[in-house]
N, C-alpha and C positions, 0 to 999 in steps of 0.2 A: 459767486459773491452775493451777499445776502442785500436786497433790494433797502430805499428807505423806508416803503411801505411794508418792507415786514419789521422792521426796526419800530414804526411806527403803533403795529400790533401788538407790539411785547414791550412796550412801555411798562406798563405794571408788573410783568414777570419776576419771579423770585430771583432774588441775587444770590442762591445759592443753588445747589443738586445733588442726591447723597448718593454716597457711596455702596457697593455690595462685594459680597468675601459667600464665596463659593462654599457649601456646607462641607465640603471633604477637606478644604483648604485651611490647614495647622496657621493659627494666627501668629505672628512676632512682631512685637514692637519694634526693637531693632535687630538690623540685618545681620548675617552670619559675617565677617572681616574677614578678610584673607591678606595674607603678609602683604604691606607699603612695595608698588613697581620702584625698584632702584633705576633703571634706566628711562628715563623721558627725553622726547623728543626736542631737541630747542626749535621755537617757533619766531617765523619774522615779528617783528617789533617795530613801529613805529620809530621815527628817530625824535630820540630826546628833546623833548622841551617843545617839540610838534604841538600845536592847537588850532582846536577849530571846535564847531558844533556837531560833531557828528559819534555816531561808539561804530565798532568794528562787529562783525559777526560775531562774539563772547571772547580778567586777567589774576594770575595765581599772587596772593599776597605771602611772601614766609611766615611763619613756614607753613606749605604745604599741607593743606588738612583733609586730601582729598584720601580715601582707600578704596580701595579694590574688591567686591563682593561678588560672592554667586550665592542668591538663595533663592528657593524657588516658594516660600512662604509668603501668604499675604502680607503685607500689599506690596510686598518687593516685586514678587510675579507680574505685577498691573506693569511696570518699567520697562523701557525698551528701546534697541537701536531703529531711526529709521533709516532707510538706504532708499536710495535718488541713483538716475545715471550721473549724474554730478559729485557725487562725495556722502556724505552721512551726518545725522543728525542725532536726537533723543527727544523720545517721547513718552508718553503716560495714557492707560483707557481710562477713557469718564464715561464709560457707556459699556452696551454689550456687543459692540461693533465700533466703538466709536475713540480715536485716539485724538490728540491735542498732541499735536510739536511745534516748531517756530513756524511763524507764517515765510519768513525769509528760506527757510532750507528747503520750503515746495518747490519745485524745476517749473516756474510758471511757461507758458509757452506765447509767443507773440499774438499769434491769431486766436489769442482764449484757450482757458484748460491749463492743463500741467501734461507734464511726462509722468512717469509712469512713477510712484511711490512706496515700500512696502514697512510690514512694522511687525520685529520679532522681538515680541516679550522675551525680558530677562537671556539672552543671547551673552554665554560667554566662550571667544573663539568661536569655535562648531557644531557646539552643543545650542540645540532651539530645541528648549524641552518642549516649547508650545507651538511649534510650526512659525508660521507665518502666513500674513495676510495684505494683498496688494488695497489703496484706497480707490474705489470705486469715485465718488464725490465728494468733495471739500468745498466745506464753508467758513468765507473768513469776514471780518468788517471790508477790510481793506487790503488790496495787495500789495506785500513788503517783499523785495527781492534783496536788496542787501546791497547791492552790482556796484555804488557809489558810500557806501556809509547809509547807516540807517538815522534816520532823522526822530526828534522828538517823540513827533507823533504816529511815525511807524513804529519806533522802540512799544510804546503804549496798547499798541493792537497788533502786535508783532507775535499772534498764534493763531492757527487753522486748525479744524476738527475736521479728520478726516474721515467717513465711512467705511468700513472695511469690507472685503467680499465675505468674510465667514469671521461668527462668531464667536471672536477669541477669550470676550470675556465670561462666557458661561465656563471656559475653565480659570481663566486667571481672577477672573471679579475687575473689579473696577474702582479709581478713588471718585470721592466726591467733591466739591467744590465749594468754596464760598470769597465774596468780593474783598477784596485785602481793604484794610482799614490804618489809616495815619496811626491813630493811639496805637497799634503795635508796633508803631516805627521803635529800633533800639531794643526790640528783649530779642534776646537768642532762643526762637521759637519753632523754627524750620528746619527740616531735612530736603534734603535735595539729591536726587542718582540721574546723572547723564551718561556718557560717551565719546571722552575728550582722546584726540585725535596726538595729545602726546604719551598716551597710557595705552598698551597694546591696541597700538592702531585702530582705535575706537571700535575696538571689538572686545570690551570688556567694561562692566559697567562701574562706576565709580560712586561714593556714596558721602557726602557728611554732615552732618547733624551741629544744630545751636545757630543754625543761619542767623543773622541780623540783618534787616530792611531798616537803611539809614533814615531816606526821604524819598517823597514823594511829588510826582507833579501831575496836576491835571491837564489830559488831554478829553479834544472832541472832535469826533466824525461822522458826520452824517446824523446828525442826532443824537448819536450816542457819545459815551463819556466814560472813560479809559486813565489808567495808571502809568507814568513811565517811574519804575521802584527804581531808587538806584542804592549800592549797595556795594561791598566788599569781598564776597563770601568769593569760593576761588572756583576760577573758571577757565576752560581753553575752548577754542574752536571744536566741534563735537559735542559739548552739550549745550550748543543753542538748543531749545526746545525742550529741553529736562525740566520737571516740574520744582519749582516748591512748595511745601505739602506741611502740614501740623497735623496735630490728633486735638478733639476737644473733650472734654466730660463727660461720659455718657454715650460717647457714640463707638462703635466697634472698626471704624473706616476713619481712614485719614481725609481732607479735603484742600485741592489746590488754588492756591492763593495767588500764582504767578508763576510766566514761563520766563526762562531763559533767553534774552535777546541780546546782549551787545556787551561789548569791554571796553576798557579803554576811552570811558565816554568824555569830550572834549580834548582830552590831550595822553601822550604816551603814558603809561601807568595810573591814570585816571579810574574811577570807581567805574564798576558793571551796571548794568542796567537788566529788567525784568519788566515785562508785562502786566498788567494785570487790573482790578480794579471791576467793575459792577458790567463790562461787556464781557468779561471774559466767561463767568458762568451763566448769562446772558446767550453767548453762542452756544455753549454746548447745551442747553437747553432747548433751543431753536434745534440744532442740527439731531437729536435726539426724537424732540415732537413731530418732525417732519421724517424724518426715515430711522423709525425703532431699531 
């Protein structure tokens, strides 16, 4: 966990971090589609009219706009399942070793540390075109388990950057980053690929485009000062940790804006929530400058 006094030293730091796309690696804007899963899993559900303050670990609004891809072109490649002794996630490289998923799907451990992590790019079924890599060390603000509901202000700082042992991104490349900003609350600006655990058993990645970020609210920890996005865009348990991600003008690399944290925030069928805001490329900066 990153100390205050190093929060302290990276006050001025950039609120963004760019992105790289590997020279042999065929660029696509968007991903290759493969036929809509007809069968999904039904998932428990809060009971009706339920409320409280809290969102759930990541809910699908009709219809369904989520598909089904395998491409291994940039920056699809950067996307990835993680898998925990506990269940599985989704995540993204912002680095050439360095991946960003939920802070809540790390396996924290009571006595300090985590269980053991690992993260394979673009994984569909069996095929890991790009292997896989266990997290050595992880750095997050705060630690978010999820165990009771995720609250405000862990929804807000509700991602970890994890270290990997071998660098996956000198083949996959990596996206870049920058702090989400309110004036983009309401344009359909974002793509988002996770993991969700009703679509071949979250071993198939999923993809959809024109996201919209309703509103936002500000959090703070430790010094630092965090987004809790909340929003619509459809989601199941399995892509907590999935990034969302735009392209800007000029640049040849996407940059993410916010992770996937929580559904169903205050009540049964309630908007999702997301991460994000000026700590989040803030830590992958940190965890990057400190182990390249």
């Amino acid at each position: 966990m990153v100390s205050e006094a190093d929060l302290a030293q990276r006050a001025d730091a950039p609120s963004e971090h760019d992105g790289y796309r590997p020279d042999d690696a065929p660029l696509r804007a968007v991903p290759q589609l493969l036929r809509p899963e007809a069968a999904r899993a039904p998932l428990w559900r809060r009971v009706p009219g339920t409320q409280d303050e809290v969102g759930e670990p990541s809910t699908v609004y009709p219809p369904d706009d989520r598909t089904v891809i395998y491409d291994t072109s940039y920056p699809w490649r950067t996307c990835g399942r993680v898998a925990t002794p506990g269940g599985s996630a989704s995540g993204v490289m912002v680095g050439r070793r360095h991946m960003i998923t939920a802070g809540h799907a790390i396996p924290w451990l009571a006595g300090g540390g985590s269980d053991w992590v690992t993260f394979t790019p673009m994984q569909y079924d069996t095929s890991t075109p790009y292997g896989s890599a266990y997290a050595t060390r992880i750095y997050v603000w705060q630690h978010v388990n999820g165990s009771d509901g995720i609250q405000s202000n862990e929804a807000a700082f509700d991602y970890a950057v994890c270290v990997l042992s071998t660098g996956l991104g000198d083949s996959t490349g990596w996206m870049g980053s920058r702090e989400y900003s309110g004036s983009w609350n309401g344009q359909a600006l974002w793509a988002h690929i996770g993991y969700p655990v009703d679509i071949g058993a979250s071993m198939r990645p999923v993809y959809t485009t024109n996201g919209i970020m309703d509103s936002t609210v500000s959090e703070t920890f430790g010094g630092h000062n965090a987004l809790r996005i909340m929003h619509r865009n459809d989601v199941k348990p399995g892509q907590s940790g999935a990034p969302y991600f735009g392209w800007w003008s000029g640049e040849s690399f996407p940059r993410v804006v916010a992770e996937q944290s929580a559904e169903n925030w205050g009540m049964a069928g309630g908007p999702n929530a997301a991460g994000g805001g000026r700590s989040l490329p803030d830590l992958i900066s940190y965890a990057i400058s400190t182990e390249p």
